[in-house]
C-alpha positions as CSV (number, residue, x, y, z in Angstrom):
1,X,14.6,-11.4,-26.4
2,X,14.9,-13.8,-23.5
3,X,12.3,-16.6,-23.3
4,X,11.1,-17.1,-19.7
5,X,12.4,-19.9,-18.3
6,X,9.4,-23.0,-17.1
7,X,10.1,-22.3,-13.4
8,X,8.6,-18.6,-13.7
9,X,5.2,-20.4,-15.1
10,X,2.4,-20.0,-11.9
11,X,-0.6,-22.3,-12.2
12,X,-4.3,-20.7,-13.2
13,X,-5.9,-19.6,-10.6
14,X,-9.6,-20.6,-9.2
15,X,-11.6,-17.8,-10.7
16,X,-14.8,-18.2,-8.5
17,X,-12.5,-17.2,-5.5
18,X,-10.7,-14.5,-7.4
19,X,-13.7,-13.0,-8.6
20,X,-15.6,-12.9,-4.6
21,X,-12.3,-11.5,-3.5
22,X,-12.5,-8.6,-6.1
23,X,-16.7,-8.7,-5.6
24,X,-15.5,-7.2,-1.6
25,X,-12.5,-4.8,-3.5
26,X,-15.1,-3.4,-6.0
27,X,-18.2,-3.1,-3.5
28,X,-15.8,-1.2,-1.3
29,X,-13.6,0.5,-3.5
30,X,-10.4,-0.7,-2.7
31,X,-7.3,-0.7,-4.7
32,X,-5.0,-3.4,-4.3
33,X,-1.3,-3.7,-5.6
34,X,-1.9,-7.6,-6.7
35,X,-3.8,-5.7,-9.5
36,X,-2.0,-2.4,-9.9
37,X,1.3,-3.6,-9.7
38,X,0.5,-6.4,-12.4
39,X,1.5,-9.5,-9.9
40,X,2.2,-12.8,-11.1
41,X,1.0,-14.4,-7.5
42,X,-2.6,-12.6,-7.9
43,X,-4.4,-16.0,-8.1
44,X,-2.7,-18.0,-5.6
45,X,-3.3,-14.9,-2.9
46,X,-6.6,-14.1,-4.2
47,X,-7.7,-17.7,-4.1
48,X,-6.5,-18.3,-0.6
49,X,-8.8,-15.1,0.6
50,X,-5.5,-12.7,1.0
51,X,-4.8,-9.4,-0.6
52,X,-1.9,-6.1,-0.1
53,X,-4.2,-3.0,-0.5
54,X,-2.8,-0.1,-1.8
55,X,-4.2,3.2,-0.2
56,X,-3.9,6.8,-0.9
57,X,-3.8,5.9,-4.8
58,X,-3.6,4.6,-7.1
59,X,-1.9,7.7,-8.9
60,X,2.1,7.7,-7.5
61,X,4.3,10.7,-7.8
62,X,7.6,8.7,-8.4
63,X,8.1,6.9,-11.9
64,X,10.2,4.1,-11.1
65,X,10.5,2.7,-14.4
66,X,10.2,-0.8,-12.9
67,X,6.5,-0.2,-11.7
68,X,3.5,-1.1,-13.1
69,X,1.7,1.5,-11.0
70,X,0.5,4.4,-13.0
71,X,2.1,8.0,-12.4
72,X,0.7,9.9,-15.1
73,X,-2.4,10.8,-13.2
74,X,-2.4,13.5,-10.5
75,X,-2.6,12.3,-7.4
76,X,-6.1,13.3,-5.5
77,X,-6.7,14.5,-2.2
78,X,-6.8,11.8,1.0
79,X,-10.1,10.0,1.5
80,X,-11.2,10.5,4.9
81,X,-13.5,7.1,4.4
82,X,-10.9,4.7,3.1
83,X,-9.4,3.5,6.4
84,X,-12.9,2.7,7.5
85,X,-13.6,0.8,4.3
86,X,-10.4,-0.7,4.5
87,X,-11.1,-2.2,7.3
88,X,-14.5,-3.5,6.6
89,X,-13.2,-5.7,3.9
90,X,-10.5,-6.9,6.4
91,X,-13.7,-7.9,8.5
92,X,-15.4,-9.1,5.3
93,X,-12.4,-11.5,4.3
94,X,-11.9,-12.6,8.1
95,X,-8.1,-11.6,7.4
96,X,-5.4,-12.9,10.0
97,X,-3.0,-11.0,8.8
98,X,-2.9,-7.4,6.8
99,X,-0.5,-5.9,4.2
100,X,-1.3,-2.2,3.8
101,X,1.2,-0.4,1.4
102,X,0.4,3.0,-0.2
103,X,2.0,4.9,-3.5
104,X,4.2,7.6,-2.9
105,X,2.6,10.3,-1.9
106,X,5.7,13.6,-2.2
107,X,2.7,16.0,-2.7
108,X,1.9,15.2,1.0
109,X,3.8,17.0,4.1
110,X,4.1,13.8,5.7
111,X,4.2,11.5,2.9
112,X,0.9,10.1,3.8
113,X,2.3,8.9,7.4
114,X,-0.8,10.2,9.2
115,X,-3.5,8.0,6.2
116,X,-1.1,4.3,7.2
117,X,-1.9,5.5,11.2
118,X,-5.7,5.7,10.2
119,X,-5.7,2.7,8.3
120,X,-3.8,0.9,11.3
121,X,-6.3,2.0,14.1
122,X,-9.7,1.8,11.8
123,X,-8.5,-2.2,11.0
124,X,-7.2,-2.7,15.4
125,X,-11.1,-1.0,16.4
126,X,-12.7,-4.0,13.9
127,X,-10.7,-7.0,13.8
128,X,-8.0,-6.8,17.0
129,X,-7.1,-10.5,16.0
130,X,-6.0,-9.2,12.6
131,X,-1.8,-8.8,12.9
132,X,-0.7,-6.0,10.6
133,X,1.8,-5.2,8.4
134,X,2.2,-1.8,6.6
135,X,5.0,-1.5,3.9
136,X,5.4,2.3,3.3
137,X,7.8,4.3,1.3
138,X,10.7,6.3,2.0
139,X,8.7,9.1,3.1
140,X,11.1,11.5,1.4
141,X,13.5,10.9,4.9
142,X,11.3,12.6,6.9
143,X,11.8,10.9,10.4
144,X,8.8,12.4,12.4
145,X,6.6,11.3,9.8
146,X,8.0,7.2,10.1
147,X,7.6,8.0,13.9
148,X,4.0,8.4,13.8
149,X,3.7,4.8,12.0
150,X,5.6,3.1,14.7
151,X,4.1,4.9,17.6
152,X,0.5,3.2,16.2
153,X,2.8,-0.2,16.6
154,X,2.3,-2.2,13.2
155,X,3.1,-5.7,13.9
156,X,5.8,-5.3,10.9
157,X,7.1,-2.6,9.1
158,X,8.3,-3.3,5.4
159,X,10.3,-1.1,3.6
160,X,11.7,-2.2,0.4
161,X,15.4,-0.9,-1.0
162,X,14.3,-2.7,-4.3
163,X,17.8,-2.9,-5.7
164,X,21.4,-2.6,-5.4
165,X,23.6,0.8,-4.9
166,X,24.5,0.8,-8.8
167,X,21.4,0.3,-10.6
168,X,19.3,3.1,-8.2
169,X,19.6,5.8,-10.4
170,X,18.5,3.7,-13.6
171,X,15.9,1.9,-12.0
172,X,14.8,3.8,-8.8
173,X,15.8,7.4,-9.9
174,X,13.9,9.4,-6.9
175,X,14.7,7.1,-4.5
176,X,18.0,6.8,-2.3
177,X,19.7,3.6,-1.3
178,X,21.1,5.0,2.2
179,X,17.8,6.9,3.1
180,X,16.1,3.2,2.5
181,X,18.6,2.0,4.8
182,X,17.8,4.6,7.0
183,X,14.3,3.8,7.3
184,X,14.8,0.3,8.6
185,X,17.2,1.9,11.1
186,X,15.2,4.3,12.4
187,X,12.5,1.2,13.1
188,X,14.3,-0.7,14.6
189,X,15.7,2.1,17.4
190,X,12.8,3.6,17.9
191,X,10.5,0.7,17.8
192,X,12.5,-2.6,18.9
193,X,9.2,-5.3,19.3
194,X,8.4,-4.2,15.4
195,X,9.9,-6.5,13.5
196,X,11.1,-4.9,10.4
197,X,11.5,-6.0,6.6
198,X,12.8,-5.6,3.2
199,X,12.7,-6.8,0.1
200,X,15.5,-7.1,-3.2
201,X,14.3,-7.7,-7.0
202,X,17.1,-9.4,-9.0
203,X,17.2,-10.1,-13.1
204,X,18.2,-5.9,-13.7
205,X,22.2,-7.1,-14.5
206,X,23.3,-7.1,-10.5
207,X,25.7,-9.2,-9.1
208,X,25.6,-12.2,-7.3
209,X,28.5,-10.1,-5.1
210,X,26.8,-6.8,-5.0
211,X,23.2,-9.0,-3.8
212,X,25.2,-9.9,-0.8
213,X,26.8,-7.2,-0.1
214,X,23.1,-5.7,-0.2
215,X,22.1,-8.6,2.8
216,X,25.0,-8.2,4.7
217,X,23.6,-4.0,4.7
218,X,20.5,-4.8,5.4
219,X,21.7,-7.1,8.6
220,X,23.9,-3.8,9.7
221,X,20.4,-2.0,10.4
222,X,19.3,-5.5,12.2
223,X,16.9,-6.3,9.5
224,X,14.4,-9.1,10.5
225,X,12.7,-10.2,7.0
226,X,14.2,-10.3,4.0
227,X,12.7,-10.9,0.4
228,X,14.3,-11.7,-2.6
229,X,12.5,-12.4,-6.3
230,X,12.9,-12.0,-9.9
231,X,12.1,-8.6,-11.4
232,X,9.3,-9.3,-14.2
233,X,8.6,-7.0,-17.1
234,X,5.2,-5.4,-16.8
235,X,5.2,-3.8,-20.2
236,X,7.6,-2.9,-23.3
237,X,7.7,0.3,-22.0
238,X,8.8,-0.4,-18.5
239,X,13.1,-1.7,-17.9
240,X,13.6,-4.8,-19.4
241,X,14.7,-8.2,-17.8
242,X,18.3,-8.9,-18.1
243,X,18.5,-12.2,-17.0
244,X,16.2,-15.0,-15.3
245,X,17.6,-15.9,-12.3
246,X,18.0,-19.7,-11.8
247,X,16.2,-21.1,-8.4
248,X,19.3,-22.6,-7.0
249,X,20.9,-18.6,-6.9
250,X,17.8,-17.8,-4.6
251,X,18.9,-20.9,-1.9
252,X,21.9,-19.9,-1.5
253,X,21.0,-16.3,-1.3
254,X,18.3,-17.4,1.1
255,X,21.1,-19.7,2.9
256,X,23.3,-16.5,3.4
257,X,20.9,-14.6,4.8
258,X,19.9,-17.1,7.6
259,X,23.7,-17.8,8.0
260,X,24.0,-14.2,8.9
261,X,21.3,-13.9,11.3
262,X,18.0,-12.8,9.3
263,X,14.9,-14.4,11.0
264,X,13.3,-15.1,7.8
265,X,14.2,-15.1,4.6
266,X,11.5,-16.0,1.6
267,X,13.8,-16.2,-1.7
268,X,12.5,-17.8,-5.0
269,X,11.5,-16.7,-8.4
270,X,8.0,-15.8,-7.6
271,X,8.9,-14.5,-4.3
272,X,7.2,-10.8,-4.1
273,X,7.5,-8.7,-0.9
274,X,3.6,-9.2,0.4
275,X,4.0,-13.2,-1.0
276,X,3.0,-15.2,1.9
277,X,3.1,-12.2,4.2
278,X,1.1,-14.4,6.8
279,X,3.8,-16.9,7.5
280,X,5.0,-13.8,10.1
281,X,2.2,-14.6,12.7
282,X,4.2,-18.4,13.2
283,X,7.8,-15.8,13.3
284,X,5.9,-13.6,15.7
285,X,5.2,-17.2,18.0
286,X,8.5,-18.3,17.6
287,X,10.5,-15.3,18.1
288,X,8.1,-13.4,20.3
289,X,8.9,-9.9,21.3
């Protein structure tokens, strides 16, 4: 078994605040993936008033064997009311900036493309201050679908490829490393002021190679954001860790992906793809588009 290492150890959260940020989340039945997702930076975000809901769940119909999300249940039908409710707890946190991600949704023609563009406009009609950033999923490829997400003009669109080329049918087995790739592509063409962002988990026996060579693809698609953390075991039935990655391997990951050209990149051993999500508003002022 290997002991996590001390730098992995997050400091206890201020409960008060935690709890009135999930008083707004249960009043309003929300689902967020700090909670479903098991995330080791719940307190810090929840503390400092910040949350990534998770809409159109919480059943997913992938079983990434990574994920703490559950996939047993069947997924129900879309709420019409949960973009409006969405956005009233935006309003009720006085959120500057959004992250709305979903599960997969492959029951769904459109992958659930046509729920993010609800969401989007429900939170723009309430809180126009609010930037927002939707992290979706590979929406099985369909095109047309990612369209109708840009065209309601997200501030950032987050797609994450997760992992390397060689570990993607062990650890992401329904998903596919080029049409991830394809995704961010697509975003970028068809939507050039979006800026557009990914995010790695390492510790699954990768490379320190293959991790580059991973950057250096997702600069080919012009990339904008990068993220790069330590995978974390949820549960002895989910893949196990195969080694703690030591902080000075994220700067100089984090070092080659600014040498290269990324805008941002936001690589440490707690780093999760939503984690800080709000630092984009100063990228937005200082790279403006």
């Amino acid at each position: 078994m290997i002991v996590k290492p001390e730098w992995l150890r997050v400091k206890a959260p201020q409960w008060e605040r935690v709890g009135n940020v999930k008083e707004v989340l249960r009043d309003l039945g929300l689902n967020t993936v700090c909670e479903e997702a098991s995330c080791p930076n719940i307190g810090e975000c929840f503390n400092a008033g910040t949350a990534t809901f998770l809409i159109m769940g919480p059943a997913c119909t992938r079983a990434c064997p990574y994920c703490d999300i559950d996939f047993e249940k069947k997924p129900k039908a879309l709420d019409p009311s949960e973009p409006d409710r969405l956005a009233e707890a935006v309003r009720r946190m006085r959120l500057n900036h959004v992250v709305i991600t979903s599960v997969n949704r492959d029951d769904l023609p459109d992958g659930g493309a046509s729920q993010f563009v609800r969401c989007i406009e429900a939170v723009r009609s309430v809180s126009p201050q609010t930037t927002i950033e939707v992290l979706i999923p590979d929406l099985c490829g369909n095109g047309t679908a990612l369209e109708l997400i840009l065209q309601a003009k997200p501030e950032v669109l987050n797609h994450n490829t997760e992992t390397i080329p060689r570990l993607y049918r062990r650890v992401r087995p329904q998903g596919d490393y080029a049409r991830s790739l394809a995704v961010l592509s697509q975003s970028r063409q068809s939507a050039p002021s979006v800026y557009t962002k990914s995010g790695i988990m390492v510790g699954l026996g990768e490379t320190d190679e293959e991790v580059r060579q991973v950057i250096q693809d997702l600069r080919s698609v012009d990339c904008d954001i990068l993220t790069i953390g330590q995978y974390l075991q949820p549960s002895q039935k989910h893949l196990g860790v195969q080694e703690f990655v030591p902080p000075e391997q994220f700067d100089a990951w984090r070092k080659f992906g600014e040498a290269i050209g990324f805008l941002q990149v936001v690589s440490s051993p707690l780093t999760r793809s939503s984690y800080h999500a709000e630092q984009v508003r100063e990228l937005m002022q200082k790279y403006p588009r």
